[in-house]
N, C-alpha and C positions, 0 to 999 in steps of 0.2 A: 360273239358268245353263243348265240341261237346255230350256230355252223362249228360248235366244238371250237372255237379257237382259242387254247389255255392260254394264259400269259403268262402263265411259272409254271413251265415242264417242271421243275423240281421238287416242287410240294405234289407234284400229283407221284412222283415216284417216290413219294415220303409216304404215300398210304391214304391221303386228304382226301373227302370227298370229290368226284368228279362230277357231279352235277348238282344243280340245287333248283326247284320248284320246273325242274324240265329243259335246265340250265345246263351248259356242262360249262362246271366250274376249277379254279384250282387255286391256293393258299401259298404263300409262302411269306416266312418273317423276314426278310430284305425285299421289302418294297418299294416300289420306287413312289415317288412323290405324284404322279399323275397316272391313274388307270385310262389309257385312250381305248377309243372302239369298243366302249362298255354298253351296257343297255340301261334304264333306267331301275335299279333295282341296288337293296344294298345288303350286304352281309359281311359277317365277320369273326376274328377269334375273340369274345366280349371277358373271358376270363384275364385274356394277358392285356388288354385296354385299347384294343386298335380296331378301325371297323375297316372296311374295304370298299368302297363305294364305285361300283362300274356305271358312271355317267361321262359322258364325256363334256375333255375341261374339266370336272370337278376333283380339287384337291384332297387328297386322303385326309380324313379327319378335320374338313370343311365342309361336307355335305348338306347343302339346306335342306333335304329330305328327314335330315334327322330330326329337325326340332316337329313333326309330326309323329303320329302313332305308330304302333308297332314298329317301327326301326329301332335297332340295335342300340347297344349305349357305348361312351369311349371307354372309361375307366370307372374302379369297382372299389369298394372300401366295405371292411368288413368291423362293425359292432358290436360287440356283445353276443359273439356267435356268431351274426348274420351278417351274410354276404348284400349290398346296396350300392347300386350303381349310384356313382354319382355326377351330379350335373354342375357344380361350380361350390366352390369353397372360399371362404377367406378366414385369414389370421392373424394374430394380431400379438406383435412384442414388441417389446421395451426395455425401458428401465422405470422404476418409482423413483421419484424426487419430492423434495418439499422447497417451493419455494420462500425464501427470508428473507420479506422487505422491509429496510429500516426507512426511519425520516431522514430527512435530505439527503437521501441518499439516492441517483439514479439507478445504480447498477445493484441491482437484488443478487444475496448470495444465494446458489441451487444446491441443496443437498442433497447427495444420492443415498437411497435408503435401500439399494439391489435391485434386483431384476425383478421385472413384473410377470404377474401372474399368464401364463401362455393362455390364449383362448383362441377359439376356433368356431366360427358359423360354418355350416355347411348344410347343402341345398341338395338331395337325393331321391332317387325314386326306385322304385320294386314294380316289375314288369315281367308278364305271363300271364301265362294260364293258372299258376299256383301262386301267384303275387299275395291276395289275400292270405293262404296259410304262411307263407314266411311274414307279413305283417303283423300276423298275431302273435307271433315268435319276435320277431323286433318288439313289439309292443312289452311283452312278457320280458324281453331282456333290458330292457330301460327301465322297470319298474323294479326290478333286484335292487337289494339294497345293497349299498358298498362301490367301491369304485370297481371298475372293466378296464379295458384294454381295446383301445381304437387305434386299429391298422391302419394309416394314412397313406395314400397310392404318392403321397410325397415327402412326407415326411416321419414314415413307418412306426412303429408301435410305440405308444402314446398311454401312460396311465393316468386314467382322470376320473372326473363324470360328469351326465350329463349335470348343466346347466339350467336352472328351472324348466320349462316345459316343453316339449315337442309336440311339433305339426305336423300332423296328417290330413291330407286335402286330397279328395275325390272329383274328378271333372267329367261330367256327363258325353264332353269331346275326345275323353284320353280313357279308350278304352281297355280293361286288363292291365291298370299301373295306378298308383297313388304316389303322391309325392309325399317329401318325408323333409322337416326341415328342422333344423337345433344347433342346441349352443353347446359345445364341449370346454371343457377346461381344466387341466392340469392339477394331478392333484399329490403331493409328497406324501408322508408319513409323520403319524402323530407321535411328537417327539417332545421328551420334554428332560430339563437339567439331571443330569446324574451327578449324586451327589459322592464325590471321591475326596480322600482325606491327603491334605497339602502334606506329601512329607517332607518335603526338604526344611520348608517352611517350620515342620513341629518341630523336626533336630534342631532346626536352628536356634529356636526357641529353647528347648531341653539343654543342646551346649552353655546359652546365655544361667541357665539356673547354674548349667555345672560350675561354672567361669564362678558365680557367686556365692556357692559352696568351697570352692577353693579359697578365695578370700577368706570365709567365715573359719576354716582351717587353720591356715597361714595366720591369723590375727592372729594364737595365742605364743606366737614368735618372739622373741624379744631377749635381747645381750647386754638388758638395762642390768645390774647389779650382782655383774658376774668377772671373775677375774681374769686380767688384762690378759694372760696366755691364753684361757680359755677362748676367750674373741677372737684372736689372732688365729688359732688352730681352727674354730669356725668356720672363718671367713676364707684358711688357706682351701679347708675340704669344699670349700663352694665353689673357690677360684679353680681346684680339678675338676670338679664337678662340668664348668663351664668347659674349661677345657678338650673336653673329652667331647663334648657336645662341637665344639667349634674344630676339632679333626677331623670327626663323622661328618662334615657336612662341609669339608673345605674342598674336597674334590664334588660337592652335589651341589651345591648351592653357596656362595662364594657371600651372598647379602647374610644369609642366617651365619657363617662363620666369623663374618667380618660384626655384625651387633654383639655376639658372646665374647669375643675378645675386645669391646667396649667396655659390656657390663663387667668384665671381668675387674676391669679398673677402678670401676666404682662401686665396686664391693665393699668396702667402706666406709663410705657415704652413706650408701641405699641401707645397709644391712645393720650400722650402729643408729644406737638413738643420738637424737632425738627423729630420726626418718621412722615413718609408720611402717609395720610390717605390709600393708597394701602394696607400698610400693614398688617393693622388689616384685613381689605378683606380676603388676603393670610392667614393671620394665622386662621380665618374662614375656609376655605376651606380648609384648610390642619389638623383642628381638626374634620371636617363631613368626611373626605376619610381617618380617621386615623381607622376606628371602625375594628373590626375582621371582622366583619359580612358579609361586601364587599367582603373579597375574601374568604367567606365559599359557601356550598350550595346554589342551587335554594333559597329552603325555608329559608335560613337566609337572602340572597337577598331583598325576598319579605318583609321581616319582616322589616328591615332596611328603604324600601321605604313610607311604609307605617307609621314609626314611623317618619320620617324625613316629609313627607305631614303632620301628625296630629299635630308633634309642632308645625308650623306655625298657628295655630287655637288655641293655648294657650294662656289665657287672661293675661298674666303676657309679652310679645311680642304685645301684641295689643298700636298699638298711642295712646298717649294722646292730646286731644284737647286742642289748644291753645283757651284762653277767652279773649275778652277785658280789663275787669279787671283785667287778669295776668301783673304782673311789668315786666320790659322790661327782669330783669334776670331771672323771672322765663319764662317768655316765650320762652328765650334765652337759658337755660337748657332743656327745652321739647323738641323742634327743634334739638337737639344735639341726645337727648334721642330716638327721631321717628325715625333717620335718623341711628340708631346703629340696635334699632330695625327692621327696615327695611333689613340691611344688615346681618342680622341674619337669618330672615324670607326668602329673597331670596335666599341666597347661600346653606340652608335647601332645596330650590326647585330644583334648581337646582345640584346637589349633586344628588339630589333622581329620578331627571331626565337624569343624566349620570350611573344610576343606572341599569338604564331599557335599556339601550345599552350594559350593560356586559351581560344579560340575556341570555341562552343557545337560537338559533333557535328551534322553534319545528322540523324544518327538516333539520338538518346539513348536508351539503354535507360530507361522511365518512372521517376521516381524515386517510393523508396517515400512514403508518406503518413504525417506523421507521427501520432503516437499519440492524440492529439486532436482531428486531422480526421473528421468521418465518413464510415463506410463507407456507398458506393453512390453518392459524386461523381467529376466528372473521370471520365479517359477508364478506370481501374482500379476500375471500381464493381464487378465482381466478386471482391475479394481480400474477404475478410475481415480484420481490426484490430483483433488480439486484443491486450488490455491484460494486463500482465503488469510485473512490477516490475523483473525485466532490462532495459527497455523507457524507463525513464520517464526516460535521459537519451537519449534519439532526439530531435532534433532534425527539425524540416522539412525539407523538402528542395527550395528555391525552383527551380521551373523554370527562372528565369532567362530572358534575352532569347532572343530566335528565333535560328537559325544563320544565318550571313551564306551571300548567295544565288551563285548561278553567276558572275555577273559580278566581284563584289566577291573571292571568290576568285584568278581571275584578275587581276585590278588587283595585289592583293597580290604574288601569286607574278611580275608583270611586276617591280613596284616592287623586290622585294628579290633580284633576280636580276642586274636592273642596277647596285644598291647591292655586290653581291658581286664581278660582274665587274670594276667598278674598281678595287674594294681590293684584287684577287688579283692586278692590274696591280701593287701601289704597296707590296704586303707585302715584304719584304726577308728574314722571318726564316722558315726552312722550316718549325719543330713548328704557327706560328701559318696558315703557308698549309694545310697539309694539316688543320689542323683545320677551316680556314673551308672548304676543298672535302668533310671531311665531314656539316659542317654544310648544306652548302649540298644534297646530295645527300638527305639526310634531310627536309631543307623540300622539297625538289619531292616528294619519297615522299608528304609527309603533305599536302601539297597535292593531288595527285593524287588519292589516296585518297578527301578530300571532297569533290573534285568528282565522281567518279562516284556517290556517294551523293545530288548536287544536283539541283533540277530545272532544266533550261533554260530559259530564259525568251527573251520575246519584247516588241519594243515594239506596244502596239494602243491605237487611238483608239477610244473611243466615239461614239456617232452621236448622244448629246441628253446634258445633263444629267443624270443617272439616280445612284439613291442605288447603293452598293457591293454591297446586297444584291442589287437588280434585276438589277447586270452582272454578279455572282457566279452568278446564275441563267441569264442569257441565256448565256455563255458557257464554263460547266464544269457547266451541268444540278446547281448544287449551290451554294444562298445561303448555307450555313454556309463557302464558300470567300471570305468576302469578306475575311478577313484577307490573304489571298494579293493582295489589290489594297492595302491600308488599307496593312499593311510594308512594301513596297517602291515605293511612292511617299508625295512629300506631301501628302497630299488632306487640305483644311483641316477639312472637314467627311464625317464619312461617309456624308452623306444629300444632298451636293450632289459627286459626283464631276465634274471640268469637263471639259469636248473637248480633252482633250490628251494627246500620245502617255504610257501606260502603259506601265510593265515587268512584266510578269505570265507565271506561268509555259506554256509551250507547249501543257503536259497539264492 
């Protein structure tokens, strides 16, 4: 080195200094592991963390030279502003648990209560000429109030703060440097419950009053001390009534056609006395929740709600007006007739309004895994699944179908809006209107709600043939989206999607 002998021509034609303290020196970032034919002397690049030590034998970034004065440092972590070299760190994670020891019992259950708090010791020092002004400025930024931001040369930007107190220690042997030693520790954001209003939960609630206001309706029913044609012509206007209901729904749902051509039979039964007028209600409502449909898919769901609003809008369900010139029993038959029809139309709304409360959330909280799954599947591979005997009647907990998309909400919320508006035309009795206006108030809330949780969608053609995963790729930078194509259309195959307009989301 004293005879100019560089060891990296290429750092010196990179610009680097060529000589140091009468040295002639040269730099370069592919270093090799041992500087041979060095002199006793050390320097280095201290910003990128590497020192260069020309001793010979002595390993880069080995150097026993260094642990005395004035030598260089390896790596640099910067605090609260300020740049500190530092000399050795440790850190420290986990998990929190609580252990539960019972009596005679050997084996304690461990509960895990999450991940514990990250913490970090770290050992530094400030070396120069201007050591003391940047100390004052460290000192100045530790004393800030609020948490900082610690660059860790291993494990990079860090929000926390410091840990009760930091060490500064001056040695009368280490000239131009103080050491600097402290506790960091990780710090979140102060968060606390927000408080939001359950609405499936309220509708569901609200249908239950409605369900109870129809009964309260429906009671003033009755074919007690009326003449024997009148009954028969009654009961024939219910049995089309059902009728018509069990067409509409023979090609949609084959369970709800197949219970109205039941009730249709015991229209006799249910509808003369001595049977309560509740019960035809009941047997109502137990032939709308009898359908498959109910507990299939989103899209059978939807389909179900939608058929269930549009009967109520079928003219064969609509009142007939009583005239003056009707005789007392024909007008005494209609009155019978509106008041079945009625209880047809409502319990249709309602049915299709308890519909929209099984619907999947757009953003389900994950459900837990049950005891038998392993841990480290699905998208919660970080929980742990701890087996324990309180435990072992937990059940799975089926994800269940996707949540119905932007569009299909809206269909809904058109369908049973129009469905309500008519019957708030054709209601006659006030407890049952004001229920069905708080019902109806509670469906747009919980409507509302899931669609701003939905994503928008859009129709888009593709340009060739191409399987689901290539257009997952080509147009959201991401092939595991290709469900987002496969569920919301029918594409026969997922590896031949055709040229045809798509519904897929915007983002």
């Amino acid at each position: 080195m004293s005879w100019c002998w560089y060891l990296w021509r290429p750092g010196l034609e990179l610009g680097q200094p060529s000589s140091l303290a009468g040295y002639g020196i040269a730099e370069n970032e592919q270093m090799p592991d041992i500087a041979a034919d060095a002199k006793a002397i050390a320097f280095g690049n201290f910003k990128r963390g590497y020192t260069i030590v020309d001793r010979i034998g002595t390993r880069i970034l080995r150097d026993p030279y260094t642990n005395k004065p004035f030598v260089g440092f390896y790596t640099t972590k910067r605090t609260g502003g300020m740049l500190v070299s530092v000399e050795d760190d440790e850190s420290t994670f986990g998990r929190r648990v609580q252990v539960h020891e019972y009596p005679n019992r050997d084996k304690p259950w461990t509960e895990d209560l999450g991940r514990a708090t990250r913490r970090l010791t770290i050992n530094a020092y400030l070396v120069g000429d201007d050591y003391a002004d940047r100390r004052d400025r460290l000192i100045s930024a530790i004393e800030t109030a609020g948490p900082g931001t610690l660059v860790h040369p291993q494990y990079g930007e860090m929000q926390g703060s410091i840990d009760g107190q930091v060490r500064i220690t001056h040695s009368s042997t280490e000239g131009r440097m103080c050491r600097v030693s402290f506790q960091f520790v990780e710090s979140g954001e102060l968060s606390f419950p927000v408080a939001g209003m359950a609405t499936a939960k309220r509708l569901e609630t609200s249908g239950g009053l409605f369900d109870d206001a129809i009964d309260s309706m429906f009671s003033t029913f009755s074919l007690s001390g009326i003449s024997d044609f009148i009954q028969n012509d009654v009961i024939a206007d219910a049995a089309s009534m059902l009728g018509d209901v069990a067409d509409a729904f023979r090609m949609v749902d084959s369970g709800v056609s197949a219970a109205m051509r039941l009730l249709q039979g015991d229209l006799s039964v249910i509808l003369m006395p001595p049977s309560a007028a509740s019960d035809f209600v009941n047997a109502l409502q137990k032939a709308w929740r009898s359908g498959d449909r109910l507990r299939g898919s989103t899209s059978d769901l939807v389909t179900m709600i939608k058929t269930m609003s549009g009967i109520t809008l079928d003219p064969g369900l609509s009142p007939r007006g009583t005239w003056p010139t009707d005789s007392g029993s024909a007008a005494k038959q209609k009155m019978q007739r509106n008041m079945i029809a009625a209880a047809i139309r409502t319990t249709a709304i309602s049915t299709a309004a308890h519909a929209v409360t099984t619907l999947k959330q757009p953003r389900d909280v994950p459900g837990v895994r049950g005891v038998n799954q392993p841990a480290g599947t699905g998208r919660d591979s970080d929980i742990i699944i701890v087996m324990h005997p309180a435990l072992d009647g937990v059940q799975t907990v089926s994800n269940g179908s996707s949540p119905p998309n932007y569009e299909d909400l809206k269909a809904i919320r058109t369908a049973l809006n129009a469905a309500i508006d008519q019957e708030q035309l054709r209601i006659q009795d006030d407890v049952l209107f004001q229920q069905i206006s708080v019902m109806r108030t509670d469906l747009n809330r919980d409507i509302s709600a899931r669609l701003a949780q939905v994503e928008r969608t859009a129709l888009r053609t593709p340009d060739d043939v191409l399987p689901a995963l290539v257009l997952a790729a080509t147009w959201y930078d991401d092939a595991g989206r290709e469900s987002d194509i496969l569920t919301r259309n029918p594409v026969p195959h997922p590896g031949f999607v055709p040229v045809e307009p798509l519904r897929v989301p915007v983002r």
